[in-house]
C-alpha positions in Angstrom: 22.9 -20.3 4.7 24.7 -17.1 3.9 24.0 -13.8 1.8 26.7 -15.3 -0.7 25.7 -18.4 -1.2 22.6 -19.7 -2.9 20.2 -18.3 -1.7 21.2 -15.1 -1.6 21.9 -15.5 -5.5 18.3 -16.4 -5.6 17.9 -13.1 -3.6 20.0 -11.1 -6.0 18.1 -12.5 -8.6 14.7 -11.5 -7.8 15.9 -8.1 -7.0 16.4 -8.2 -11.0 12.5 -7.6 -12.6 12.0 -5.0 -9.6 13.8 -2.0 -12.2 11.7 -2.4 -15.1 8.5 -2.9 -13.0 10.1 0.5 -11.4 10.3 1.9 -14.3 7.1 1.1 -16.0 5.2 2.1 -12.8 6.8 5.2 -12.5 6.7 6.5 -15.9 4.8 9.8 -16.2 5.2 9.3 -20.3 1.8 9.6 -22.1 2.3 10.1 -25.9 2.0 6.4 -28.6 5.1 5.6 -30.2 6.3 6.8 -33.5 6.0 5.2 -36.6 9.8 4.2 -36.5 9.5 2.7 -33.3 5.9 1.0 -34.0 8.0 -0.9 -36.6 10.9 -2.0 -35.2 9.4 -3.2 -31.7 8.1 -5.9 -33.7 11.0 -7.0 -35.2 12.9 -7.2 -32.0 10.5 -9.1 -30.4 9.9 -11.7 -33.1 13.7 -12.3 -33.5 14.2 -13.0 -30.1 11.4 -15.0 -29.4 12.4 -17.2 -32.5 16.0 -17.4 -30.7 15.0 -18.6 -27.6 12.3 -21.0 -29.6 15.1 -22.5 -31.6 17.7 -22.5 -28.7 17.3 -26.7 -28.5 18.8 -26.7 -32.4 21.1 -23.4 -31.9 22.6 -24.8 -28.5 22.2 -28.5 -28.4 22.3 -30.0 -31.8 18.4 -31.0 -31.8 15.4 -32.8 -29.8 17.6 -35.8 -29.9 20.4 -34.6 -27.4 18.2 -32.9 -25.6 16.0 -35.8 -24.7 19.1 -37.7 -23.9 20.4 -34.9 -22.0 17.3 -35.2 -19.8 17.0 -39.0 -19.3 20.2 -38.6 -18.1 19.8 -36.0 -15.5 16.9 -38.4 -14.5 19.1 -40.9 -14.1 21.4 -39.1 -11.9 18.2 -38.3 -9.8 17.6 -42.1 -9.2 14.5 -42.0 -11.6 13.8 -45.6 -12.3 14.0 -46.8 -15.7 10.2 -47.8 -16.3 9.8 -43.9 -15.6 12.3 -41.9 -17.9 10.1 -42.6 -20.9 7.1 -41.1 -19.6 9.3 -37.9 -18.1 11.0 -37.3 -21.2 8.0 -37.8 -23.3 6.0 -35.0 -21.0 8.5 -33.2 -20.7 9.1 -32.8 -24.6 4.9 -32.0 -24.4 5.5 -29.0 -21.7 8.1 -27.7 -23.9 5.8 -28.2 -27.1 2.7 -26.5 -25.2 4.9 -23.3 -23.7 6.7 -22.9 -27.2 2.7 -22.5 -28.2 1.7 -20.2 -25.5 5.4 -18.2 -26.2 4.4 -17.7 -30.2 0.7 -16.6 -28.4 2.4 -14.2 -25.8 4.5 -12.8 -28.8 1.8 -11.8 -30.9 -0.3 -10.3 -28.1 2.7 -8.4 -27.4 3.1 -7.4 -31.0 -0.1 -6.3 -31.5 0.2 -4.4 -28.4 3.8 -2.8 -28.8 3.1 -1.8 -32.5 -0.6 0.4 -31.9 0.1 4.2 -31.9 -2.6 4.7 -29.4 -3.7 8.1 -27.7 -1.8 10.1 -25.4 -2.1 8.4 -21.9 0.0 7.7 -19.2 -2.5 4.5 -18.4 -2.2 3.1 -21.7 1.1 3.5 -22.1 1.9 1.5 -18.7 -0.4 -1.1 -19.8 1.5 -1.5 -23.2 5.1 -1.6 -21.6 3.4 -4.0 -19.0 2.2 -6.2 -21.8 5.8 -6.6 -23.3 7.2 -7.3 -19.6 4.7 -10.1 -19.5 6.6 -11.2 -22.7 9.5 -10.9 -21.0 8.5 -13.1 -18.0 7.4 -16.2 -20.3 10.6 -15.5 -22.7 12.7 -16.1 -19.8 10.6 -18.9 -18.3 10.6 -20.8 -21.7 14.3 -20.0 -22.4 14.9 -21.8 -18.4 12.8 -24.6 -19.4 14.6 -25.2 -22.5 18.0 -25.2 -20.4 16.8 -27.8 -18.0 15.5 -30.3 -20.7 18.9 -29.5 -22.8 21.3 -29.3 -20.0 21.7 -32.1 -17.6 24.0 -30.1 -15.5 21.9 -27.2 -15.3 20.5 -27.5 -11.7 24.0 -27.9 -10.2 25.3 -24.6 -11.6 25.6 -21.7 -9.3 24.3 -19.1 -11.4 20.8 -21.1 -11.9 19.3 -20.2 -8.7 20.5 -16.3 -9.5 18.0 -17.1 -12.5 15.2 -18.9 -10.5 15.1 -16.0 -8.1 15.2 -13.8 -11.3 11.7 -16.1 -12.9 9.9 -15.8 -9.3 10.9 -12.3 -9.0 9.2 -11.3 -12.0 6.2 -13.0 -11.4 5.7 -11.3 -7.8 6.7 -7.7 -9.9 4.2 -8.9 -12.8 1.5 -9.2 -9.5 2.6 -5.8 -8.0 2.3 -4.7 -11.9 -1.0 -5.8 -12.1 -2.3 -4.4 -8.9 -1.2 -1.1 -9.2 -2.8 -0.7 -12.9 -5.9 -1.8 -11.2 -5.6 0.8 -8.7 -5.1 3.4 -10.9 -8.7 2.3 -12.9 -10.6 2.2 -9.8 -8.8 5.5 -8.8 -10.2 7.0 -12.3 -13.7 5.1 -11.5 -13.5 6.9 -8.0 -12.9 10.2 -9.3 -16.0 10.5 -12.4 -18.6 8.5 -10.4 -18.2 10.3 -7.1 -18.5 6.8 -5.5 -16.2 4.6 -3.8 -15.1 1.5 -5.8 -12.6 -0.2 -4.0 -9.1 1.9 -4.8 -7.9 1.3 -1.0 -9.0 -1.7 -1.2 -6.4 -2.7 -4.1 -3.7 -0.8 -1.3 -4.3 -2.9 1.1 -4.1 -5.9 -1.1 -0.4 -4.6 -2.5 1.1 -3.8 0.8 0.3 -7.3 2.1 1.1 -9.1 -0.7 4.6 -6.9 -0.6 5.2 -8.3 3.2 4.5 -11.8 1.8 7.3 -11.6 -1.3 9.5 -9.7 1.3 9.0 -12.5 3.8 8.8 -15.7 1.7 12.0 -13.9 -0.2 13.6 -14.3 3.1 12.7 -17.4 4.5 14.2 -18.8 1.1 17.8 -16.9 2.1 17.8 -17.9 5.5 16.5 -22.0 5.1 17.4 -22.7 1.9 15.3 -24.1 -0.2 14.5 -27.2 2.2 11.1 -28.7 3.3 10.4 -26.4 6.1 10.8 -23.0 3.9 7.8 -24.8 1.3 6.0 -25.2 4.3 6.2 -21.8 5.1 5.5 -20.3 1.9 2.7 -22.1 0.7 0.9 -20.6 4.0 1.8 -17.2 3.2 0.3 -17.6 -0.4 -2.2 -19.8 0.9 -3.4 -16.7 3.3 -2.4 -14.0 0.2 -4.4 -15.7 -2.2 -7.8 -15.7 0.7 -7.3 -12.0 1.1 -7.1 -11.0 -3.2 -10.4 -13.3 -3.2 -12.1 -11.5 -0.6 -10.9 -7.9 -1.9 -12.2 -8.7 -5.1 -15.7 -10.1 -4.2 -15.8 -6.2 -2.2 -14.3 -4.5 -5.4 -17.5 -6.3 -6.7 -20.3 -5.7 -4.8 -18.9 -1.9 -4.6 -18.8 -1.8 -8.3 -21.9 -3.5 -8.8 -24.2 -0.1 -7.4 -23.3 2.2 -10.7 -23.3 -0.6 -12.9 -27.0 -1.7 -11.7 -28.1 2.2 -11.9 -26.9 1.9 -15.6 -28.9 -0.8 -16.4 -32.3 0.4 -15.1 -31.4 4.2 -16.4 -31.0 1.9 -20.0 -33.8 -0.2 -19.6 -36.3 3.1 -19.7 -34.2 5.2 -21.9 -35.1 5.5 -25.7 -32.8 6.5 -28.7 -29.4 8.2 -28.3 -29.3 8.4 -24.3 -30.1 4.6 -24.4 -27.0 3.6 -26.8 -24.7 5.8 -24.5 -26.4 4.3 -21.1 -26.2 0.5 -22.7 -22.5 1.4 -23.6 -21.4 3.1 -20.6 -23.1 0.0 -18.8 -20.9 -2.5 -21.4 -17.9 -0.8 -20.6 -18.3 -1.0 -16.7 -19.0 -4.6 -17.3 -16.2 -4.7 -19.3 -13.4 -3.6 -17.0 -14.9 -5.3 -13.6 -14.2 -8.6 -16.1 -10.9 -7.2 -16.5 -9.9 -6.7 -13.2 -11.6 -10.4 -12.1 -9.6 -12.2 -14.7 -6.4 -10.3 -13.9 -6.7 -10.9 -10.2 -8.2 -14.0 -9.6 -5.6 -15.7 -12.0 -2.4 -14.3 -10.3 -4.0 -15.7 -6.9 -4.4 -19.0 -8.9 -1.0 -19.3 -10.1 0.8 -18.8 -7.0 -1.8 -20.9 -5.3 -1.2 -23.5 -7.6 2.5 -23.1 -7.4 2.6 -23.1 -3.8 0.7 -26.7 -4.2 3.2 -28.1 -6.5 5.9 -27.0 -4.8 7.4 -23.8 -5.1 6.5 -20.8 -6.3 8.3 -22.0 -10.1 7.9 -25.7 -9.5 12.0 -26.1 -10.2 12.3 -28.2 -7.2 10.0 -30.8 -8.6 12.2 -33.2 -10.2 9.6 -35.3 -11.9 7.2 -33.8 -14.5 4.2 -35.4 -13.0 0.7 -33.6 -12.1 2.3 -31.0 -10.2 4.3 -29.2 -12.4 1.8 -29.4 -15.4 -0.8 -27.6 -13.3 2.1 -24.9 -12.1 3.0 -24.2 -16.1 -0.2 -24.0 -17.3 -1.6 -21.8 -14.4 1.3 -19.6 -15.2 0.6 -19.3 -19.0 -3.0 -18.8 -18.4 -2.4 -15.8 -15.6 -0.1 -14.3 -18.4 -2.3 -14.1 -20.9 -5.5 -13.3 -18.6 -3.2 -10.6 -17.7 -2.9 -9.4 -20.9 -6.5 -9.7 -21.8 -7.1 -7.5 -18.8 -4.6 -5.1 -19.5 -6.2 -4.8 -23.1 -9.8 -4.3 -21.8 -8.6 -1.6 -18.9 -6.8 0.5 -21.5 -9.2 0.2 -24.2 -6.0 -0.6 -26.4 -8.0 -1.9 -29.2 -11.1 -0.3 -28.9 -11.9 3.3 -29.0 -14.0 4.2 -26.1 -16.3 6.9 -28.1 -19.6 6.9 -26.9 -22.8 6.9 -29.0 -23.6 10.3 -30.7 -26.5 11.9 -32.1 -24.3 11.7 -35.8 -25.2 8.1 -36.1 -28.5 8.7 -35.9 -28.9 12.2 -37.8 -27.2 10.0 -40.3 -29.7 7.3 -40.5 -32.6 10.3 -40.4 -31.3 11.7 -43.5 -31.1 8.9 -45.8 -35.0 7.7 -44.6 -35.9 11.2 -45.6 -33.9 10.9 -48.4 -35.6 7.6 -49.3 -38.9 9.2 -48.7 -38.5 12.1 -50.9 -37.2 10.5 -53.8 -40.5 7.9 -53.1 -43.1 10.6 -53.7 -44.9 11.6 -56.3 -44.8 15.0 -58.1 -48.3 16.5 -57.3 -47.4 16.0 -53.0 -44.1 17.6 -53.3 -45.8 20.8 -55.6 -48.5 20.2 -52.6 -45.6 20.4 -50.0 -44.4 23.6 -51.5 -47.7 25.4 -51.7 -47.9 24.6 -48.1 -44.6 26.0 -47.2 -44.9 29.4 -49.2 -48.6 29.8 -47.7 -46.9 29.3 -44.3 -45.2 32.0 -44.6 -45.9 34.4 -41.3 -47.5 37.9 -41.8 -46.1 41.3 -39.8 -49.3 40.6 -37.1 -48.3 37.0 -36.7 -44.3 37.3 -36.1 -44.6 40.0 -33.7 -47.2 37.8 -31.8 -44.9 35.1 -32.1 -41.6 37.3 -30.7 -44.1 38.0 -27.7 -45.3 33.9 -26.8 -41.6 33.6 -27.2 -40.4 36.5 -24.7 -43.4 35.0 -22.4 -42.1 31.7 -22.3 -38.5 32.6 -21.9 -39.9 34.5 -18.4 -41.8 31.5 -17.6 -38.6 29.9 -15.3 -38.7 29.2 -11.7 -36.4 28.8 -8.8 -34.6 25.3 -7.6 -36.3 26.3 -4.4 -40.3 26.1 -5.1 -39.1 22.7 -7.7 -37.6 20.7 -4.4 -40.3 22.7 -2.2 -42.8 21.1 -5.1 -41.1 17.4 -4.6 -41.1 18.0 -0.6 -44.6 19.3 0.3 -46.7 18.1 -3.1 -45.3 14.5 -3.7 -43.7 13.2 -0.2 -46.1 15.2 1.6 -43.1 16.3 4.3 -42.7 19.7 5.7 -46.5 20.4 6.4 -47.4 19.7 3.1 -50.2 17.3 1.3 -49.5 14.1 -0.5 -51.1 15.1 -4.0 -49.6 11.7 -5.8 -50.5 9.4 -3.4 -49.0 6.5 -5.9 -45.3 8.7 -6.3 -42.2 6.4 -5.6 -39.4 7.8 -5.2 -37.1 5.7 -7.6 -39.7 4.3 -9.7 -42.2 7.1 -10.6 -41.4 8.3 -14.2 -42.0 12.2 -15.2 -45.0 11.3 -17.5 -46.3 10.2 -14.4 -45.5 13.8 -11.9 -47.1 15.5 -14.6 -50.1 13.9 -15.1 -50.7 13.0 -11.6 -49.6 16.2 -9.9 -48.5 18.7 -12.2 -51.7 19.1 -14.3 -53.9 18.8 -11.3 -52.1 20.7 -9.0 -52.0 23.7 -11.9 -55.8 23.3 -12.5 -58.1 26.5 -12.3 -60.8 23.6 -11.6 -64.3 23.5 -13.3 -62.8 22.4 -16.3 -62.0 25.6 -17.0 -58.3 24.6 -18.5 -55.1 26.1 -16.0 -51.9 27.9 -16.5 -48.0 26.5 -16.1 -46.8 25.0 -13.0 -44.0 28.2 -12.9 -46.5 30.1 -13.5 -48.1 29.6 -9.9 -45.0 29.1 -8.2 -43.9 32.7 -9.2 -47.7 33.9 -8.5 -48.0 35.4 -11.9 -44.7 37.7 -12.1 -42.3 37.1 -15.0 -38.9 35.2 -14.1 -36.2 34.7 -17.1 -34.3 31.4 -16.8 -31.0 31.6 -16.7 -30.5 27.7 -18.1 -32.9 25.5 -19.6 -32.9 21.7 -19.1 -33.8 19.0 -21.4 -35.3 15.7 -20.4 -36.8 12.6 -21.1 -40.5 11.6 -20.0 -40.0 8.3 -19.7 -37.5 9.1 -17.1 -37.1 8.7 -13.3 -38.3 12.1 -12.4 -36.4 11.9 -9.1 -33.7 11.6 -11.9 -34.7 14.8 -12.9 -34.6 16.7 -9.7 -31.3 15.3 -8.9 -30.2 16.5 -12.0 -30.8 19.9 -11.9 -29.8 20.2 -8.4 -26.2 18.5 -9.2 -25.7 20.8 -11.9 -26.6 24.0 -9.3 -23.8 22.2 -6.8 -21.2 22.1 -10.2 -21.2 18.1 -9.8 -21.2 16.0 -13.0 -22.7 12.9 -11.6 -26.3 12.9 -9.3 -26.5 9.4 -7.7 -25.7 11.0 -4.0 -28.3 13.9 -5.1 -30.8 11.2 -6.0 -30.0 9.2 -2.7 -31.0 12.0 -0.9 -34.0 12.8 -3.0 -35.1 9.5 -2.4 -34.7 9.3 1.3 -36.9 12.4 1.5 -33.4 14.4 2.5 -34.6 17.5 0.3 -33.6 20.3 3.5 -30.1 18.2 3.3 -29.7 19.5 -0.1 -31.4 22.8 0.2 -28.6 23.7 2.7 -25.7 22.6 0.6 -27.4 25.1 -2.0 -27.9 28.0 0.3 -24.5 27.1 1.4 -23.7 27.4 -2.5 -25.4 30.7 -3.4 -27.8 28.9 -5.9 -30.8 28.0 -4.0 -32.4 31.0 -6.1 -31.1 29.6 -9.5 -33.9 30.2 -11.9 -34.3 26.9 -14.3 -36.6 26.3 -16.8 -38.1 22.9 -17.6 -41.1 22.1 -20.2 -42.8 19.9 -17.8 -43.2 22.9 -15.4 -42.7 25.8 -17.9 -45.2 25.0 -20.7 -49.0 25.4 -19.6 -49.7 21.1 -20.1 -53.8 22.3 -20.2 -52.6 23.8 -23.6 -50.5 21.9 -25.0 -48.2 19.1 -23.6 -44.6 19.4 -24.0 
């Protein structure tokens, strides 16, 4: 069968979705759209989805012809007579059930088309994505309609031009998908300095490109026959096998941040555990996404490929098959969606947790308090304040504890010589935590365990700061001063402060190291880095805990 004849209209026709998936894909535009355009996208798409929806009354004069129309292209078929009832009557439910899923598709796409989110080139793709998806089911109901109105439909020559056009845009909708996908685990790849599964996603689109090119031209070349379904429900058979498997790896690569999440949230408090809990939702959030999105395309062509084709038009009666084809296909749409939405954060705004909320919720307990009191403790309160008030003597001794503790910082060296020599007891050092773990040992812990003990004059006679000894008594200003948590992992810690020496945002691979005992790995890379020397300064180390703990 030539290039001219049917199939390559069904060729020609698939060739058709390719320029607006193109398009969409290759966009570099980043900006919402404007309030004129916000509301006339919805207008457009309502009116034409209510054209193709009414096309039975528009076209054929009702339900009536069209039902007539089909019993007798069943006819023509050789369907038996005890059997055109039951066809007609599922038929008329498939039609009922897509018009359903079209009105659903049209408000997702709506909603979708008409937000004025913020610049970026992401969310934009995934909006113009959604409205292809709208697209793809427009057409496929407006082709369902024809074949239950029509009963000369299937012998025209332009229909396979337009079945090519249907499986086309599904296979562009798949390619759609994937690269949006890619792009997330791309942006993933790049914050969390781990590998998430980006070329995995490549490997996925270039073979499921070779499939569509080759079951594309097995349908040219044999027609539409028994031999080319064999074919091609091995190729999605084998396409389908290969998204699973790159998704359970997408998975288990995925799953490493989003467990650290949920143990860094697990002994956080306050603000830093409403941003680790909703860093961890969102993680969840979008590894949901891209199951759904994946998993359902593999479905539907699986599916497809089971019931016949990869459309199901060459199944003549509306049995099992080609319920299980339609309903596959409206489900991948709208899981496709859904998946778009979550990626882009469409209709959320991904703001993390601030401080505001709870300074907020501070003030208005104090407020409550205040107002709560009685006269005689606030005059008390007062008095307090005023008598507070410092004296010459006591401000300048003040300025002077204060220019002592800023020259109480120490160097990144002795802090990973501290966590080499006094708590894995490597390099010639001694063990003086014999209980320290690694990735489990808290900084309440260090310092009570080793700190305090190792900054001990002994005799009971109190002790000085940690720094203090490191820099054997000589005054070192810190250039930068961390904050931390003492309920935190004080490997954590460590990792911290020598990711932010290195200029890195994220410390997993820091704390990796730390944990493995790795510490002259990393005290090369800073040597390497000119900040070996970096003085910081940290309560826990800084502040004499014999004193006063931090």
């Amino acid at each position: 069968m030539g290039w001219l004849g049917p199939g390559g209209l069904f060729c020609a026709g698939a060739l058709v979705p390719a320029v607006p998936a193109w398009a969409i894909l290759a966009s570099r535009k980043a900006r919402g759209p404007g309030v004129w355009a916000r509301a006339f996208r919805p207008l457009v798409i309502a009116a034409m989805t209510v054209l193709v929806l009414l096309w039975p009354w528009v076209g054929h004069g009702g339900v009536a012809a069209c039902d007539a129309a089909f019993e007798h292209k069943q006819a023509v078929w050789g369907v038996s007579q005890e059997m055109l009832g039951d066809n007609t009557q599922s038929k008329r439910n498939q039609i009922t059930i897509q018009g359903i899923a079209t009105i659903v598709v049209m408000l997702l796409a709506v909603a979708c088309l008409s937000v004025d989110h913020e610049p970026s080139s992401f969310t934009w793709k995934a909006v113009w994505s959604v409205g292809f998806f709208w697209l793809l089911v427009l057409g496929d109901t407006l082709e369902n309609m024809l074949s239950w109105c029509d009963w000369g439909i299937e012998e025209s020559p332009g229909i396979r031009f337009v079945w090519g056009a249907s499986c086309g845009g599904h296979s562009c909708g798949v390619i759609i998908i994937l690269s949006l996908v890619w792009q997330r685990l791309v942006a993933f790849e790049e914050v969390l300095c781990l590998l998430v599964g980006s070329k995995v996603i490549i490997q996925v689109t270039g073979l499921s490109g070779l499939l569509m090119v080759a079951a594309f031209s097995l349908g040219v070349f044999l027609g539409q026959g028994e031999t080319f379904l064999m074919y091609n429900t091995a190729l999605i058979v084998f396409g389908f096998v290969c998204v699973f498997i790159g998704v359970g790896y997408i998975s288990a690569l995925m799953s490493r941040p989003l467990r650290a999440l949920w143990s860094e949230a697990r002994i956080s408090k306050g603000v830093a555990r409403r941003q680790t809990t909703w860093a961890a939702n969102v993680l969840l959030g979008e590894l949901i996404a891209i199951y759904i999105a994946l998993i359902s395309s593999g479905l539907k062509f699986l599916m497809a490929a089971i019931g016949g084709d990869l459309t199901g038009h060459m199944v003549r009666e509306s049995g099992w098959n080609v319920w299980n084809i339609w309903v596959c296909s409206i489900l991948d749409t709208l899981s496709n969606i859904l998946g778009l939405v979550i990626l882009s954060g469409l209709w959320h705004r991904r703001t993390s947790p601030s401080l505001v909320h709870f300074a907020e919720r501070i003030r208005r307990r104090v407020e409550r308090k205040a107002s709560s009191r009685t006269s005689a403790v606030t005059v008390t309160r007062s008095y307090s304040l005023r008598s507070g008030a410092l004296s010459a003597d006591e401000r300048t001794a003040l300025s002077a504890k204060v220019d002592e503790l800023a020259h109480r910082g120490f160097r990144l060296e002795s802090l990973l010589d501290f966590y080499m020599r006094d708590l894995l007891g490597l390099d010639g050092g001694t063990c003086c935590m014999p209980s320290f773990q690694p990735t489990l040992s808290t900084t309440r812990d260090v310092v009570r365990e080793a700190v305090i003990p190792l900054s001990s004059r002994g005799e009971g006679s109190g002790g000085v700061a940690l720094a203090t000894m490191w820099n054997q008594g000589a005054r070192v200003r810190a250039a930068r001063m961390v904050t931390h948590a003492w309920s935190n992992i004080f490997t954590h810690l460590v990792a911290a402060i020598v990711a932010d020496a290195l200029g890195r945002e994220i410390y997993a691979e820091e704390a990796d190291l730390l944990a493995e005992g790795k510490v002259g790995e990393l005290k090369a890379k800073l040597r390497e880095a000119g900040t070996l020397h970096q003085v910081y300064w940290v309560c826990s180390f800084s502040i004499n805990q014999h004193a006063s703990i931090c």
